[in-house]
DRENPA-89030 format. One record per residue (C-alpha): residue number from 1; residue in one letter; x, y, z. Coordinates in pm, 1 decimal, padded with zeros to 6 digits, always signed. Example, Ala and Ser with C-alpha at 12.3 -4.5 7.8 and 13.67 -1.06 7.14 Angstrom:
// residues 2
   k r     east    north       up
   1 A +01230.0 -00450.0 +00780.0
   2 S +01367.0 -00106.0 +00714.0
This chain:
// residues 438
   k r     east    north       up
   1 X +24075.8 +14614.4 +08307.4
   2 X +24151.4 +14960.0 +08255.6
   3 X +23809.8 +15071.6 +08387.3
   4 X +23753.4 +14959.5 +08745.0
   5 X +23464.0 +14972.8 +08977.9
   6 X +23480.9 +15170.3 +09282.2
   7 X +23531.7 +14803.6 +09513.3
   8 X +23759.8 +14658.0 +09267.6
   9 X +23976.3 +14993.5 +09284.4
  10 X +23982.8 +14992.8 +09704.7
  11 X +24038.2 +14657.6 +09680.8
  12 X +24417.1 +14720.9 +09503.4
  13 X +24465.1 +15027.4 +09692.0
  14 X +24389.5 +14824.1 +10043.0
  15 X +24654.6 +14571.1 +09935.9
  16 X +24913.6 +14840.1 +09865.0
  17 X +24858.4 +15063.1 +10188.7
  18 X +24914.7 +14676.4 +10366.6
  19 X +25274.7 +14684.4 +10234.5
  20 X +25339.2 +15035.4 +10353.5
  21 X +25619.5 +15087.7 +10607.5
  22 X +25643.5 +15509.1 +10570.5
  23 X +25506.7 +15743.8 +10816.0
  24 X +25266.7 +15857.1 +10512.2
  25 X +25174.5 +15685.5 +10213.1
  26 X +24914.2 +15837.3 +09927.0
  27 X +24798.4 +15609.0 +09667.6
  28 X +24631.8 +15717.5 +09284.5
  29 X +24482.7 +15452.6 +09093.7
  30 X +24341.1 +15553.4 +08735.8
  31 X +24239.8 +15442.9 +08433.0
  32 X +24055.8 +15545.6 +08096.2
  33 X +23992.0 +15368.4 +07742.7
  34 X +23853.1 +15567.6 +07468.4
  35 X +23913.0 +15638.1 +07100.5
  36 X +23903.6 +15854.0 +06842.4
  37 X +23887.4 +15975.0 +06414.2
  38 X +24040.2 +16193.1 +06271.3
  39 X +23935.9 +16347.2 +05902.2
  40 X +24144.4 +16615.3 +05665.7
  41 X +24142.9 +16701.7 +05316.1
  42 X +23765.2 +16504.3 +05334.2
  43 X +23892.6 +16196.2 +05377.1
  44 X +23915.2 +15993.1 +05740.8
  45 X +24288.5 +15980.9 +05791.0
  46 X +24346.5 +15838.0 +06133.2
  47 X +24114.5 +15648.8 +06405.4
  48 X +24191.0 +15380.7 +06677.6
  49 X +24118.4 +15330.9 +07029.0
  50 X +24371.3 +15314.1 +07400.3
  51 X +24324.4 +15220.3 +07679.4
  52 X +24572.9 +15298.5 +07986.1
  53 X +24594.9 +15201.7 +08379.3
  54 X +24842.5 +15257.9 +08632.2
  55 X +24891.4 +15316.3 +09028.3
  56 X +25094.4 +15604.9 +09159.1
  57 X +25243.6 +15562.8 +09523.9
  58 X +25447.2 +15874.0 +09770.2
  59 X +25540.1 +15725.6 +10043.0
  60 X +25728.5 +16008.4 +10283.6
  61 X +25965.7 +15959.0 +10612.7
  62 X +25880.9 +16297.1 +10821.0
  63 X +25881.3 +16573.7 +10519.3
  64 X +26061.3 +16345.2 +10229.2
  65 X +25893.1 +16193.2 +09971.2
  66 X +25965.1 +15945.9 +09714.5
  67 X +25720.1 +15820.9 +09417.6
  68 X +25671.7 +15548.8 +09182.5
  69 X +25406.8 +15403.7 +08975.0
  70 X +25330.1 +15068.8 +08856.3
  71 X +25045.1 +14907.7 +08599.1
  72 X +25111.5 +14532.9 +08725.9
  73 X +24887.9 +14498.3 +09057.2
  74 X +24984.8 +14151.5 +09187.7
  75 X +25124.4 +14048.2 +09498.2
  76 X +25507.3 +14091.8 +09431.5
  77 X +25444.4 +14394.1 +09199.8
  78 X +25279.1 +14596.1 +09442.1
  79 X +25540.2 +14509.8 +09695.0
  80 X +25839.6 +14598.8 +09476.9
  81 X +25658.2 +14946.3 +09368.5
  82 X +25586.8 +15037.7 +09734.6
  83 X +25942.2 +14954.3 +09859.9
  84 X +26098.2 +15116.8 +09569.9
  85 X +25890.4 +15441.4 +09674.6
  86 X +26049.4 +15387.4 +10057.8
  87 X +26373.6 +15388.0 +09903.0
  88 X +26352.0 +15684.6 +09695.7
  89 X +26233.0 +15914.9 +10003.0
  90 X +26556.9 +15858.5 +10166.0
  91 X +26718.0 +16045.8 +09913.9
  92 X +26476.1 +16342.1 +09856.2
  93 X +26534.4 +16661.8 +10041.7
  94 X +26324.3 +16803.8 +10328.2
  95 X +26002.0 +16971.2 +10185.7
  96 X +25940.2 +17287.6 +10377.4
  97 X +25594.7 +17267.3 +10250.2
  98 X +25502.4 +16898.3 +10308.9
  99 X +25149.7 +16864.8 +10447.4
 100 X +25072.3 +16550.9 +10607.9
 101 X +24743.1 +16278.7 +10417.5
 102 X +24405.2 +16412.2 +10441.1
 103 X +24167.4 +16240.2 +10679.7
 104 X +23851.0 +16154.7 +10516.5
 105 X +23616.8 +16360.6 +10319.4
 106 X +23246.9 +16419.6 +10239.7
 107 X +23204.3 +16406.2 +09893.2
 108 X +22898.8 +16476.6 +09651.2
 109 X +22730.3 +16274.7 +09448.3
 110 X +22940.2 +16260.8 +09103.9
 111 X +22760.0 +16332.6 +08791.9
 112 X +23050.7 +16353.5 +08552.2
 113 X +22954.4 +15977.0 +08438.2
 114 X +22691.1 +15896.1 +08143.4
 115 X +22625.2 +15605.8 +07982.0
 116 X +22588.9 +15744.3 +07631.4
 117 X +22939.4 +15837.9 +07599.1
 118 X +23111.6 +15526.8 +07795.9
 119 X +22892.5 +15357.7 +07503.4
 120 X +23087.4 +15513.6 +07189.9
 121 X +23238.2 +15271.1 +06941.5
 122 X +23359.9 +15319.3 +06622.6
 123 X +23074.3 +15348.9 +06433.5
 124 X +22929.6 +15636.2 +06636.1
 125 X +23290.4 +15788.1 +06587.1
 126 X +23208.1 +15712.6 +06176.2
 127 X +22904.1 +15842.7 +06176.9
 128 X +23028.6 +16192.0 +06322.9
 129 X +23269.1 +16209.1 +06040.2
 130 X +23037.2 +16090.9 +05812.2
 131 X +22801.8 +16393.7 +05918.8
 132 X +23058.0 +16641.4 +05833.6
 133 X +23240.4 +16554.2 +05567.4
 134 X +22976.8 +16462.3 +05334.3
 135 X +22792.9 +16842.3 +05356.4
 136 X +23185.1 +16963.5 +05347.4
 137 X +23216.5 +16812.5 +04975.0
 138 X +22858.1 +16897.4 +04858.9
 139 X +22910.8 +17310.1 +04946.5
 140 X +23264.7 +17261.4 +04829.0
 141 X +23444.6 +17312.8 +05121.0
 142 X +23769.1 +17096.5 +05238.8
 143 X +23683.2 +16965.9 +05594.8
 144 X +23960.3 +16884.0 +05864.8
 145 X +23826.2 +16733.5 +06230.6
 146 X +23926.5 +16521.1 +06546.5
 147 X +23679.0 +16360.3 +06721.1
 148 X +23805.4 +16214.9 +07083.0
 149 X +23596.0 +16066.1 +07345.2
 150 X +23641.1 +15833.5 +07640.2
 151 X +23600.2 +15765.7 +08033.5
 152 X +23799.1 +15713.5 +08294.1
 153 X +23824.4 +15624.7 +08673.9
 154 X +24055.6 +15797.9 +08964.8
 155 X +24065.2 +15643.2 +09343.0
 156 X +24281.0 +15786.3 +09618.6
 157 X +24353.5 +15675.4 +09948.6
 158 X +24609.5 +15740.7 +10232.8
 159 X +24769.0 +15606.8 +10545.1
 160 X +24471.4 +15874.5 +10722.8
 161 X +24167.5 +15640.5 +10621.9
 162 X +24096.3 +15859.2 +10300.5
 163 X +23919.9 +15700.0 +09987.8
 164 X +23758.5 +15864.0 +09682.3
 165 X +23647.6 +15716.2 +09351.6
 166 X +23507.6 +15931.2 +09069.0
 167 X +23394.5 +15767.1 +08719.8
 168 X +23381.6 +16030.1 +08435.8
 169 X +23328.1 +16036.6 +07995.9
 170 X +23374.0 +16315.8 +07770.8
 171 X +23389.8 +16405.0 +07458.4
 172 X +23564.8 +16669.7 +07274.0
 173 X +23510.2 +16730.1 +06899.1
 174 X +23646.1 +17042.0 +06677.3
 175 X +23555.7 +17073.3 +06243.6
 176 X +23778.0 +17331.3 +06058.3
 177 X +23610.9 +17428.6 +05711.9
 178 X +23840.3 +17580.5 +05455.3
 179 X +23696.9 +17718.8 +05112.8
 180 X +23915.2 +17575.4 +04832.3
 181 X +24019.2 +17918.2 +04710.3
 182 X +24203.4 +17932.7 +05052.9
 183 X +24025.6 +18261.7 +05162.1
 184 X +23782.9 +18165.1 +05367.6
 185 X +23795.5 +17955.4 +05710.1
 186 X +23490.6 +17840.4 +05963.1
 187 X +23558.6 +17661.8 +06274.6
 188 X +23350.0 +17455.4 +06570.5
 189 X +23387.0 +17295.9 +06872.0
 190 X +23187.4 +17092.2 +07110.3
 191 X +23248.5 +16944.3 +07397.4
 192 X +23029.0 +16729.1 +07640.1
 193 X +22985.7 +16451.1 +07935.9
 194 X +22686.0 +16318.8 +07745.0
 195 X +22715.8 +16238.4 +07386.9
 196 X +22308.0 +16252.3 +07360.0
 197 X +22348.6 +16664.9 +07361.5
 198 X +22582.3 +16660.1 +07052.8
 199 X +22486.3 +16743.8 +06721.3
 200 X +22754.0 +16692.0 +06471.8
 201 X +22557.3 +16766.3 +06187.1
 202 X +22469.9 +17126.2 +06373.2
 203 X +22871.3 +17177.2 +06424.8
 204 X +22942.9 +17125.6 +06056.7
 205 X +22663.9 +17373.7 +05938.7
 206 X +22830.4 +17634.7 +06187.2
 207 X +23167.3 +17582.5 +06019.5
 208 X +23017.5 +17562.9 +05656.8
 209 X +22839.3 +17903.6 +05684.0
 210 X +23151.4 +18077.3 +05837.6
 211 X +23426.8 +17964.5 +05579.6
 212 X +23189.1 +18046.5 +05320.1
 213 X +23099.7 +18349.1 +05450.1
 214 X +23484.1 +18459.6 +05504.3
 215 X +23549.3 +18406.0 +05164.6
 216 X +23817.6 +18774.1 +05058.2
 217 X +23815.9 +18923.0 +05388.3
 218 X +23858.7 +19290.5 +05374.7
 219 X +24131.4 +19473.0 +05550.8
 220 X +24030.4 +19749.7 +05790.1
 221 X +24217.2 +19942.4 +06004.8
 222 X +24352.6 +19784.9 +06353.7
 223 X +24209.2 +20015.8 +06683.8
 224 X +23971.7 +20041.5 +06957.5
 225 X +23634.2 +19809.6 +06803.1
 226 X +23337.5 +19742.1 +06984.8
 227 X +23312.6 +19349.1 +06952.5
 228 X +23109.8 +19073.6 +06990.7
 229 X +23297.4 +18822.3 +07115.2
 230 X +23146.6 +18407.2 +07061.6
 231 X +23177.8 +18175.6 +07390.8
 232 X +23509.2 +17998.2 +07203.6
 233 X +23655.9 +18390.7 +07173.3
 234 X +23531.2 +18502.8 +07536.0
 235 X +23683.8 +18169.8 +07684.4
 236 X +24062.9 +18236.6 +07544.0
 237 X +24015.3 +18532.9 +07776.5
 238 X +23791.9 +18420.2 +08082.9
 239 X +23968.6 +18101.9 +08142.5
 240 X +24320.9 +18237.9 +08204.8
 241 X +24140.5 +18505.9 +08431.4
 242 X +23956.8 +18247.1 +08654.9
 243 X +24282.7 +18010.5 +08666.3
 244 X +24486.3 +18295.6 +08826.1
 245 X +24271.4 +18335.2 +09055.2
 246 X +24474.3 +18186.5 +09363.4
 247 X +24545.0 +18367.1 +09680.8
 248 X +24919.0 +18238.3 +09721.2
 249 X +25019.5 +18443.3 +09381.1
 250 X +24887.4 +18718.8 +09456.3
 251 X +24968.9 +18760.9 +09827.2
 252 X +25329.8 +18719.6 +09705.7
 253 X +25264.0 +18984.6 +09490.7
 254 X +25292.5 +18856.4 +09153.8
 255 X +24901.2 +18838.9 +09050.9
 256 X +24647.4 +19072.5 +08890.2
 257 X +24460.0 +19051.5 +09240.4
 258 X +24800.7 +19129.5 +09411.6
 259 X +24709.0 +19478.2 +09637.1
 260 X +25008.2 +19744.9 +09658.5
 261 X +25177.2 +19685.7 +10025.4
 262 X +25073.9 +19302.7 +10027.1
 263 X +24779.8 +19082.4 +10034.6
 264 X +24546.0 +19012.3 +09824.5
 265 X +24244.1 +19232.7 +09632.4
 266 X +23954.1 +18935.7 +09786.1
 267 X +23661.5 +19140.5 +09830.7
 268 X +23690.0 +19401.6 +09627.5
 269 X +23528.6 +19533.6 +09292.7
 270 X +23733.8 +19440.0 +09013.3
 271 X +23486.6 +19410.4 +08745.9
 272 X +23114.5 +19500.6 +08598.9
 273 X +22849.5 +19460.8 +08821.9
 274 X +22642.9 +19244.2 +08617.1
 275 X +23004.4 +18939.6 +08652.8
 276 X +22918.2 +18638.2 +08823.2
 277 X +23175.6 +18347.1 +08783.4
 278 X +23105.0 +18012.5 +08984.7
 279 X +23156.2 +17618.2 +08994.5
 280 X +22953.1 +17330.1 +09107.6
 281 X +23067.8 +16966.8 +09117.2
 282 X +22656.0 +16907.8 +08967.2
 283 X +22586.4 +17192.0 +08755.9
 284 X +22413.4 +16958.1 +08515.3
 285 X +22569.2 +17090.4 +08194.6
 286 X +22971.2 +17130.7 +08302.7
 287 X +22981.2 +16899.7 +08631.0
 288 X +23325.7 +16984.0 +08776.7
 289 X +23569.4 +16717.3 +08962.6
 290 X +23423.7 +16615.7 +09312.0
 291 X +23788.0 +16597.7 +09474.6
 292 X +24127.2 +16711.3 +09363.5
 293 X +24472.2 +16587.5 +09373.5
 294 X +24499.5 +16521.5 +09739.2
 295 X +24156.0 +16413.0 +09757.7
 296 X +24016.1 +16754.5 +09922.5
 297 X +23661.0 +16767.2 +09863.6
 298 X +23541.0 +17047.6 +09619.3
 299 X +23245.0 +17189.3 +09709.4
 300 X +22997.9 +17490.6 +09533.9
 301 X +23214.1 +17834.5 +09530.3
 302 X +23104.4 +18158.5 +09387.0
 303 X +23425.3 +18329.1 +09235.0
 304 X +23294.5 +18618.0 +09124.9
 305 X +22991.0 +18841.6 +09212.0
 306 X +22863.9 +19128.7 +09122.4
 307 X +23150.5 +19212.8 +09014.2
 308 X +23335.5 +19119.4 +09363.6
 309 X +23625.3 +18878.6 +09402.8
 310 X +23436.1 +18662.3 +09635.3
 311 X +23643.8 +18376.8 +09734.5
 312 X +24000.1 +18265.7 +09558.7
 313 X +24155.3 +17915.2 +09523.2
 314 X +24401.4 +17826.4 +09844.9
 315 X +24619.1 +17541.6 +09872.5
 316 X +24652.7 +17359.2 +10220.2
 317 X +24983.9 +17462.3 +10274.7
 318 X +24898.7 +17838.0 +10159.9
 319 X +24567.9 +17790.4 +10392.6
 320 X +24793.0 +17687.3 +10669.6
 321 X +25031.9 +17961.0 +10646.9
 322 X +24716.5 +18198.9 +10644.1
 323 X +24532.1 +18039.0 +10869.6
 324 X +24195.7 +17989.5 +10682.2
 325 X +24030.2 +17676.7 +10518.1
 326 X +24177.8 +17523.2 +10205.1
 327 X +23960.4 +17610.5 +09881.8
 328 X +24105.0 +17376.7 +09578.1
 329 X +24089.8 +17470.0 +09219.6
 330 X +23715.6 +17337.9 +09062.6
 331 X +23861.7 +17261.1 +08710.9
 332 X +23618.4 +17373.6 +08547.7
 333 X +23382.8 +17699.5 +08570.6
 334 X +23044.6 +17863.6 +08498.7
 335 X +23041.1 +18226.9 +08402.3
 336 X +22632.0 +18341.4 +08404.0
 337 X +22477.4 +18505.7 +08097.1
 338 X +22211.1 +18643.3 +07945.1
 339 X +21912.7 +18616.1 +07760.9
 340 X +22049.7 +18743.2 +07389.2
 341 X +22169.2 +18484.1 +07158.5
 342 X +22460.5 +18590.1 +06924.4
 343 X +22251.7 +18742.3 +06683.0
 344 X +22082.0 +18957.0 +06877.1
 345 X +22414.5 +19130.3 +07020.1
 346 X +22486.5 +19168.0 +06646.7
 347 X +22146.2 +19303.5 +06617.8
 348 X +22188.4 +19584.9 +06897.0
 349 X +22544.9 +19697.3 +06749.1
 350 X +22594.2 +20049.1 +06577.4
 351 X +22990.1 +19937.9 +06421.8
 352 X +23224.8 +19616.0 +06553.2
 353 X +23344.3 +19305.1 +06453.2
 354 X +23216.3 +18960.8 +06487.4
 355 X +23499.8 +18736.5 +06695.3
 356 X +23428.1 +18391.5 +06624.6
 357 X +23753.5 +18255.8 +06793.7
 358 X +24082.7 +18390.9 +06917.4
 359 X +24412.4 +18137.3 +06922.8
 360 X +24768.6 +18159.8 +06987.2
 361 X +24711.8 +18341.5 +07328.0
 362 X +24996.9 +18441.1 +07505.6
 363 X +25070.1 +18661.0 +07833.2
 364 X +25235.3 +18975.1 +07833.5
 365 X +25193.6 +19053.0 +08231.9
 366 X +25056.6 +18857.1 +08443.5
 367 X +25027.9 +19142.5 +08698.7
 368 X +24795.4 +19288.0 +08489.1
 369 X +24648.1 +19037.0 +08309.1
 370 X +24712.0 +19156.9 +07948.4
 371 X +24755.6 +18892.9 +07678.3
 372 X +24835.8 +18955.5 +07319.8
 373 X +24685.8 +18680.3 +07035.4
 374 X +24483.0 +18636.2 +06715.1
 375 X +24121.7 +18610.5 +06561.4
 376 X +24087.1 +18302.6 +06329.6
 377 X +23854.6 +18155.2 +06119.4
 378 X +23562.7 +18422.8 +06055.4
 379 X +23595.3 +18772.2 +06157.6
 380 X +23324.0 +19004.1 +06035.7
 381 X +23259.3 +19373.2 +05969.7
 382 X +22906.2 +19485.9 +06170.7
 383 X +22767.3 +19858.2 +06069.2
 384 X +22388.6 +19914.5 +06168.6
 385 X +22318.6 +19573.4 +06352.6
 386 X +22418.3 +19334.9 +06036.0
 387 X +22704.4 +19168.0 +05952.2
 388 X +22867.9 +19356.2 +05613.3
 389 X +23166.0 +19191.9 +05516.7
 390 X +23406.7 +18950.9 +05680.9
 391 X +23779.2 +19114.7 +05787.7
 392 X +24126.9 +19038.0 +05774.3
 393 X +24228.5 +18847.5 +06108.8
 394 X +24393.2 +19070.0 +06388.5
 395 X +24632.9 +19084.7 +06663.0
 396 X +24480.4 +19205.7 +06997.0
 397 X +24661.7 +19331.2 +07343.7
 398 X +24370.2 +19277.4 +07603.1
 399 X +24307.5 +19207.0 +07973.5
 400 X +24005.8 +19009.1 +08055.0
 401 X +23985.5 +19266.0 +08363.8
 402 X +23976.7 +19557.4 +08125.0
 403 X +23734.9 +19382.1 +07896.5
 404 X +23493.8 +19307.3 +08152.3
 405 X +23487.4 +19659.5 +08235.0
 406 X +23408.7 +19779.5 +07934.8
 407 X +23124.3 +19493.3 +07934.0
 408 X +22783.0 +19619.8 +07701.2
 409 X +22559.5 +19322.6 +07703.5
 410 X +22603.7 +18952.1 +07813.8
 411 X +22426.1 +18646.6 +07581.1
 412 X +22335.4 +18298.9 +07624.6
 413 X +22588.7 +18064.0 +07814.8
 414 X +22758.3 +17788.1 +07568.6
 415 X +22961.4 +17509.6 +07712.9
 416 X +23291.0 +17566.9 +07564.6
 417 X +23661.0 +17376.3 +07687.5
 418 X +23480.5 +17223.6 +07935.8
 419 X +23322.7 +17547.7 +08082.4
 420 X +23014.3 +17746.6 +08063.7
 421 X +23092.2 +18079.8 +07923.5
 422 X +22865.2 +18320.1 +07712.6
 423 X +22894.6 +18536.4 +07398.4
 424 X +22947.5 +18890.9 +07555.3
 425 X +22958.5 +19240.8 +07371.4
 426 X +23269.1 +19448.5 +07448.7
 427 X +23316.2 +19815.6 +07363.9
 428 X +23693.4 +19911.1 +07287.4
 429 X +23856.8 +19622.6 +07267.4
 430 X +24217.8 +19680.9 +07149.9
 431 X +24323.1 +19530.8 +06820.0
 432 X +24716.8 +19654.5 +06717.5
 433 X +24777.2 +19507.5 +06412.0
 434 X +24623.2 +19312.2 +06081.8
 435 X +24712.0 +18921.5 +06073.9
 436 X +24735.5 +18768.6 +05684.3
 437 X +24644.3 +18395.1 +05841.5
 438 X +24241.7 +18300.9 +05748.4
């Protein structure tokens, strides 16, 4: 029961909104089952399967607001849960920025549903681990991976007339490859809707070849390095850049698109030319959600262009207090590339270093946009367009703003964290200090 159709889940919400006495009531219904293996040392250690399903309900009295939530749907439950939510509003303060239940939306066509991964069982999930660890103990290598996958449901409705229903799967599966000697470390991670474009044996090559590869990693000096960063390095960057973009943060002065004087920096150049940052609820590859929490609609949006802040994410109250349309966060992005793969970047470089990842990724100011973190598992020397030795991990200080100014070249898109993002060359990127970890 924990995956319902779209009539079965109006069907529960219609019963609930009956019951409702508020002025406003909004109701969430969702549910997921999946499952998952997990594999260290070679060896499966862990694997089993959930399955979860529960209703939340606000019901508010003017601009109070109480919630509850429930997994029991009958008659009395639903009844109980409802007037337990009426209850709890009397006792919540005034929100000063309560907005009333959407009326009802025009949504796309979903296409974050595929069969192929709703139809994962355990033996697929074997078979994945099976495909990894067994080239793991023939190259001598010590494998360690998590495989996850599963879909889910989410219907809303209010006391306006609103209903949505979205079905989605994904999977999300990362290898770590250690050498036994403990020097050297390769990584991979892949994440899709549909299981039919995943190629575990592909993943555990990539991770093979790196730890092997970063076998007594030299140290060089820490400074200014042109690098080539991979999609999972670029994305510990570009995410946290496209996630700040909202307008209320940075009217209020306490964003990297916050102007001196007030307002925000929408419209303006912030970025090389050649930056183009957008989401679309069917981009076929990274299909983002069709609605958000309130059930607003999301809709196509370029972020960036041309190196422009275009549009920026807006909240209905925020909207409101501005007086312009809403724009709710996507969830998910798609940053546009190039033609080069990875080794061609490497190709066209005079001196760097080879990024494969970066991890442990914390801000230092938001109002610029300058994090601090780490390169992990396989960082490599490149003099005259090869790669010449593999390098002791570093700390870095960078803003994605500053990086993408300093932009060279741009390579093929990857899906990576549930984004499209590709492997980008970067002259001077800032790297203060030499990191022991592999």
């Amino acid at each position: 029961m924990s995956i319902l159709s779209k009539e079965e889940a109006k069907k529960i919400l219609d019963r609930a909104l009956s019951l409702s006495k508020a002025d406003h009531v909004e109701l969430s219904l969702s549910g997921s089952k999946g499952g998952n293996i997990r594999f260290a040392r070679n060896n499966v250690s862990t694997a089993g399967e959930e399955s979860t399903i529960s209703l939340s309900i606000s019901s508010s009295f003017g601009t109070k607001t109480g919630a509850t939530s429930i997994n029991e749907f009958d008659d009395a439950s639903l009844e109980r849960a409802v007037r337990r939510s009426e209850e709890l509003a009397g006792f919540a303060p005034e929100d000063r920025e309560f907005m009333p239940p959407l009326e009802q939306q025009e949504y796309v066509e979903s296409r974050n549903f595929v069969q192929s991964t709703a139809d994962i069982n355990a033996d697929y999930r074997a078979k994945v681990a099976k495909a990894n660890l067994l080239p793991a103990r023939e190259e001598g290598v010590i494998a360690a991976g998590f495989l996850q996958d599963g879909e889910n449901f989410v219907a809303r409705a209010n006391s306006a007339g609103l209903f949505a229903y979205d079905r989605r799967t994904n999977m999300d599966f990362t290898i770590t490859m250690r050498t036994e000697d403990g020097t050297g470390s390769g990584w991979a991670s892949r994440d899709f809707n549909d299981a039919n474009l995943f190629d575990p044996e592909e993943a555990a090559r990539v991770a093979i070849d790196k730890a092997v590869a970063s076998r007594e990693a030299k140290a060089i000096e820490p400074g200014n390095y042109t690098v080539v960063l991979e999609p999972a390095a670029a994305i510990g960057l570009i995410g946290p850049m496209v996630r700040s973009m909202g307008a209320r943060q940075a009217d209020e002065g306490r964003s990297f698109l916050s102007k001196r004087g007030g307002g925000n920096r929408l419209g303006d150049k912030i970025v090389d030319s050649r930056v183009k940052i957008y989401s679309d609820p069917q981009h076929p590859i990274v299909p983002s959600n069709i609605f958000d929490g309130s059930g607003q609609a999301i809709k196509p949006m370029t972020w960036v262009e041309n190196g422009e802040v275009k549009n920026m994410f807006y909240s209905r109250f925020w909207a409101k207090e501005k007086g312009v349309d809403p724009i709710p966060f996507p969830g998910s992005f798609v940053m546009e590339g190039g033609s080069a793969t990875t080794e061609e970047l490497i190709k066209s470089t005079k001196r760097g270093i080879l990024v494969t990842r970066l991890w442990y990724i914390r801000s230092v100011d938001p109002q610029t946009l300058l994090y601090t973190g780490l390169t992990r598992d396989g960082t490599f020397y490149i003099e005259d367009g090869e790669i010449k030795y593999p390098v002791k991990n570093f700390r870095f200080n960078e803003s994605p703003i500053i990086m993408l100014n300093n932009l060279e070249e741009l390579g093929q898109p990857q899906r990576i964290n549930g984004n499209m993002v590709p492997a980008m060359k970067i002259r001077d990127f800032t790297f203060t200090s030499l990191s022991d970890a592999v």
